[in-house]
C-alpha positions in Angstrom: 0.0 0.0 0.0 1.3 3.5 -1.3 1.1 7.0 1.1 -1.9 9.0 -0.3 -4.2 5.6 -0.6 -7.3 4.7 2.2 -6.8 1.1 3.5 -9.7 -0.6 5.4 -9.0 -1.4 9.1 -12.1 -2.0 10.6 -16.1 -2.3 10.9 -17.5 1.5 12.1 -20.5 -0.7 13.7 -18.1 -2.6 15.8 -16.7 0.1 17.6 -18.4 2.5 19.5 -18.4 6.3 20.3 -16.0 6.1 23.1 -14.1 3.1 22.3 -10.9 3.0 20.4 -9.2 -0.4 19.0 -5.3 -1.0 17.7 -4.6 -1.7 13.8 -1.9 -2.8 12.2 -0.7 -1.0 9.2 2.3 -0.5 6.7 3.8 2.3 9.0 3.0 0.5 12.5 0.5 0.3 14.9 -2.4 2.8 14.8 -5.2 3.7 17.6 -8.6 4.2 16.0 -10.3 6.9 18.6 -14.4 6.6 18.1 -15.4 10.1 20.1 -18.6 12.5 19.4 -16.4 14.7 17.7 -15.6 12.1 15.1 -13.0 9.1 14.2 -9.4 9.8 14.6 -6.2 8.1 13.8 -2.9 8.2 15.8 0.2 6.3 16.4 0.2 4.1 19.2 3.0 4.1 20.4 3.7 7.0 23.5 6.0 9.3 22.6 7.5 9.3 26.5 8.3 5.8 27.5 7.2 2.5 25.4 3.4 2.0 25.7 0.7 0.9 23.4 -1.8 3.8 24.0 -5.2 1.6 22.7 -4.7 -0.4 26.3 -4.8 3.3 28.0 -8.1 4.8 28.3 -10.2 7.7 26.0 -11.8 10.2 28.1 -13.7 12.7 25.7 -11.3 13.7 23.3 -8.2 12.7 25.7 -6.4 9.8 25.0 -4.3 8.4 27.9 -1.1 6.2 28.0 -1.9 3.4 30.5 2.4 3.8 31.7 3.0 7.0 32.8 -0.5 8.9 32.5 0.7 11.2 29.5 -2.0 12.7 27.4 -2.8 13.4 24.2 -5.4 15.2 22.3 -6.9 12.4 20.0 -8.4 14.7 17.2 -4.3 16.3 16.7 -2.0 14.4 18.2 -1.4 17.4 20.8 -0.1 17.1 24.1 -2.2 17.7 26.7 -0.4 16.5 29.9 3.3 15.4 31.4 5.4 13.3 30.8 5.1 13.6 27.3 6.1 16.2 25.6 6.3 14.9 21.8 2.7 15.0 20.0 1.7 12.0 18.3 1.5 11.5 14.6 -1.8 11.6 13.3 -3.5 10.3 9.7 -6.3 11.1 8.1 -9.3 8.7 8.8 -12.4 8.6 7.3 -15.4 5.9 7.2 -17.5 4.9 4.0 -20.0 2.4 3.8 -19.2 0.5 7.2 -15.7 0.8 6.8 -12.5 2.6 8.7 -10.5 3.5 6.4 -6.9 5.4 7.1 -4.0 6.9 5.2 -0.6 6.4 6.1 0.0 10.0 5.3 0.8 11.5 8.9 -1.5 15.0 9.1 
């Protein structure tokens, strides 16, 4: 799969607002954040310390590493609180007929 091209990576009906699930893809693995503000797409991988940020928890639009307690903005990538202070890499998500689809593309 080329930069630039959507790749499915999940059913929209099997996760809900509020719930986030990992992916695997070409550049690594990616969180899938399900919030009322929309579907976003990140890296999940902390920035700070080695932790898989889908086994964290997703407060609103917060996304939080289940090591140290960093967090992130899930729409942006943004830090939002200690340790970290890196922002995450974020790709461009959208969903069509069913389907998560992402871009490897980094926003």
């Amino acid at each position: 799969m080329s930069h630039g091209e959507y790749r499915r990576v999940a059913q929209a009906s099997s996760v809900p607002v509020g719930r986030m699930i990992e992916v695997a893809t070409d550049a690594g693995a990616i969180v899938i954040c399900h919030t009322s503000d929309g579907w976003f797409a990140l890296q999940d991988i902390c920035t700070h310390a080695y932790a898989k940020l889908h086994e964290g928890r997703l407060r609103g639009i917060r996304l939080i590493c289940p090591l140290h307690g960093a967090s992130f903005d899930c729409r942006t990538g943004a830090v939002l609180g200690p340790p970290a202070t890196m922002p995450l890499k974020s790709y461009a998500v959208r969903v069509t007929d069913d389907q998560v689809e992402v871009t490897l593309d980094a926003v």
